[in-house]
C-alpha positions in Angstrom: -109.1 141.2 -120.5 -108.2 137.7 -120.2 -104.7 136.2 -120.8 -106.3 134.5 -124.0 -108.3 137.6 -125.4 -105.0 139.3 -124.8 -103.2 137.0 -127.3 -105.4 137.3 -129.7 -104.8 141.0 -130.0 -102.5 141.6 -133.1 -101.3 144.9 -134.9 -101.0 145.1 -138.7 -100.1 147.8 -141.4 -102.5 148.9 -144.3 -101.7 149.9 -147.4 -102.0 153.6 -147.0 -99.5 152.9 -143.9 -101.9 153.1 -141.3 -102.0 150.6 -138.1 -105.1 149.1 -137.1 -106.2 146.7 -134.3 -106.8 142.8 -135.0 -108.6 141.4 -132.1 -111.8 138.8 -131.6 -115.2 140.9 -131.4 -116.9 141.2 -127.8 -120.1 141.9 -127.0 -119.5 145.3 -126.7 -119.0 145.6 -129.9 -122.4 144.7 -131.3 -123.3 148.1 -131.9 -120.3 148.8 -134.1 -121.4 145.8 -135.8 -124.5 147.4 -137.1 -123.3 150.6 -137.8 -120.4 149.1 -140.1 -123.5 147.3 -141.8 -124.9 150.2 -142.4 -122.4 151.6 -144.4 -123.2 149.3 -147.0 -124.4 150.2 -150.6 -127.0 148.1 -151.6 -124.9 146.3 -153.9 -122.3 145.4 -150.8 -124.7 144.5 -148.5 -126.1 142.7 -151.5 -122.5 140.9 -152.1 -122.0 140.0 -148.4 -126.1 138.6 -147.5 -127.3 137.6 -151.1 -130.0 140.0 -150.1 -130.3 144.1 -150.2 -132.0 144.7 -146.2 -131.0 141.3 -143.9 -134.0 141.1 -141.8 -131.9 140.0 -138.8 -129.5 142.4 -138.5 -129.1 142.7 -134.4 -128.9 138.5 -134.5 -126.3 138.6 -137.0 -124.3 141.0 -135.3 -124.8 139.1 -132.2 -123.8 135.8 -133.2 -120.1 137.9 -134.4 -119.6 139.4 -131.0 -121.3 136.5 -128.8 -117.7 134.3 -128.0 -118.8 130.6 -129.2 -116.7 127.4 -129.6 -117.4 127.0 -133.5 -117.1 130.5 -134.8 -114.7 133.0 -134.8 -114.7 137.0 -135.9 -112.3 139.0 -136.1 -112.2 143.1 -136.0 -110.0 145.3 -137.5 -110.2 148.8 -135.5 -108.6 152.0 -135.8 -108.7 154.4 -133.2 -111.0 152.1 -131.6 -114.0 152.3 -135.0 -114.6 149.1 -136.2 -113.2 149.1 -140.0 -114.2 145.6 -140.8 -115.1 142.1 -139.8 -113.9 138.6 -140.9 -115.5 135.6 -139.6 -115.9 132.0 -140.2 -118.2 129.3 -138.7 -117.4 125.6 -138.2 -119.7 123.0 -139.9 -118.8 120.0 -138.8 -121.5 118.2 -140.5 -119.8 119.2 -143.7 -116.8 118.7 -142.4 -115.5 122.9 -143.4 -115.5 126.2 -142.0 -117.1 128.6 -143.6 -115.5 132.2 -143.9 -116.8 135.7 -144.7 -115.3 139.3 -144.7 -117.5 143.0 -144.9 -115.4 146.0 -144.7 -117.0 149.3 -144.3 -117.9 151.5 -147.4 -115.6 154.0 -146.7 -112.7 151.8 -145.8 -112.4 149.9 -148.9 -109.0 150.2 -151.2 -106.9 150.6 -147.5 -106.5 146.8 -147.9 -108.7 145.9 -144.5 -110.0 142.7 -145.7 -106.6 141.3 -147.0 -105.4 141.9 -143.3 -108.4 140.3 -141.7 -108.6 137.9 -144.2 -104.9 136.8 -143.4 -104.8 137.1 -139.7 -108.2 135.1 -139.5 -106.4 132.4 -141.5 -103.7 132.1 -139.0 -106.1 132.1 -136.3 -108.3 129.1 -137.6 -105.0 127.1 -138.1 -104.4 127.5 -134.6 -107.5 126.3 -133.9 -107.5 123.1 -135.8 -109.3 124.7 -138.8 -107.9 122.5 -142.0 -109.7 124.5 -145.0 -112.1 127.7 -145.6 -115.0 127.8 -148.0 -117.2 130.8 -149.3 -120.0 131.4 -151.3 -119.1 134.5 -153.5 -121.2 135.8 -156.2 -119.2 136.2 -159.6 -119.6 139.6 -160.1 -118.0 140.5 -156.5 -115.3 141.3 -158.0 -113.7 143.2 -154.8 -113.8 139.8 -152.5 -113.1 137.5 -155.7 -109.8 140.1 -155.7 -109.1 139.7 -152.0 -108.6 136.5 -152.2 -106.4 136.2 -154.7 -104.2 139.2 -153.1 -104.1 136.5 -150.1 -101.8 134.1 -152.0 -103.7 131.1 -150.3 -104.2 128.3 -152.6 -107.6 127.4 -153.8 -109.8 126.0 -155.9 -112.9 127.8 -157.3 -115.9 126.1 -159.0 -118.5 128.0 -161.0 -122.2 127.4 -160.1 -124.4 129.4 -161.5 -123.6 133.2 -160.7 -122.3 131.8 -157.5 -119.0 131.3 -157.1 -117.7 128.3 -154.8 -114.2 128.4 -152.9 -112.1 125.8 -151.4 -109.3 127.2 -149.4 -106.5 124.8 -148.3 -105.2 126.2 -145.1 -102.6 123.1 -145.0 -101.1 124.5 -147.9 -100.8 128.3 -146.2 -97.5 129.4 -144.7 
């Protein structure tokens, strides 16, 4: 592992006092990828694709685990099984960053996301990364929640049943 891969590599606490992994997604990892997809209930994966079966699944998890200049995703991993994944993807024609989070079925209440969620924050800043947006549908309640339990300032605007957020990392401690 490389001196900057190395650096990247961050521990954290859940909240049922368990310590997981925080570290950038490899290649390696794209079959872990898939299998945290398929975890999913239909209303999750749902939640996280605005659509029940993604047709691309093997892309998708290999744009997370393929390192590239604009994006960024970040694994949370206990006893080296992938619990969840936050990303986000650079758009500089928009001039934002977008960011998502999916945290296996059977790892949800631990507080997963809200770890990722934080640590990815920190790691954007680093990176230059000024704000985060997201697409959320209103009645996902779980990541609506998770991003409140972040503290991060934002702004939310109501479109439809979709839910659009403006996260202000400026404004993040």
């Amino acid at each position: 592992m490389d001196t900057a891969a190395q650096q990247q590599v961050s521990r954290a606490e859940l909240l049922d006092g368990a310590r997981v992994v925080l570290r950038r997604l490899r290649p390696r990892d794209a079959d872990q990828v898939v299998r945290l997809y398929e975890t999913l209930t239909d209303e999750e994966c749902y939640f996280r694709f605005f659509a029940l079966h993604p047709v691309h699944l093997r892309e998708w998890a290999r744009s997370l685990t393929e390192p590239a200049a604009d994006r960024y995703a970040l694994g949370a991993f206990e006893a080296d099984v992938l619990l969840g994944v936050a990303n986000y993807v650079e758009d500089p024609s928009h001039g934002c960053t977008e960011v998502a989070v999916v945290v296996d079925h059977n790892q949800h209440l631990r507080g997963v996301g809200t770890v990722l969620l934080q640590r990815l924050g920190q790691i954007a800043k680093e990176h230059g990364v000024h704000r985060f947006v997201a697409e959320v549908l209103a009645l996902n309640r779980p990541l609506l929640e998770m991003i409140a339990d972040s503290g991060w300032p934002c702004t939310r605007r109501l479109d439809s049943s979709v839910i659009h957020i403006d996260i202000d990392l400026d404004a993040v401690n």
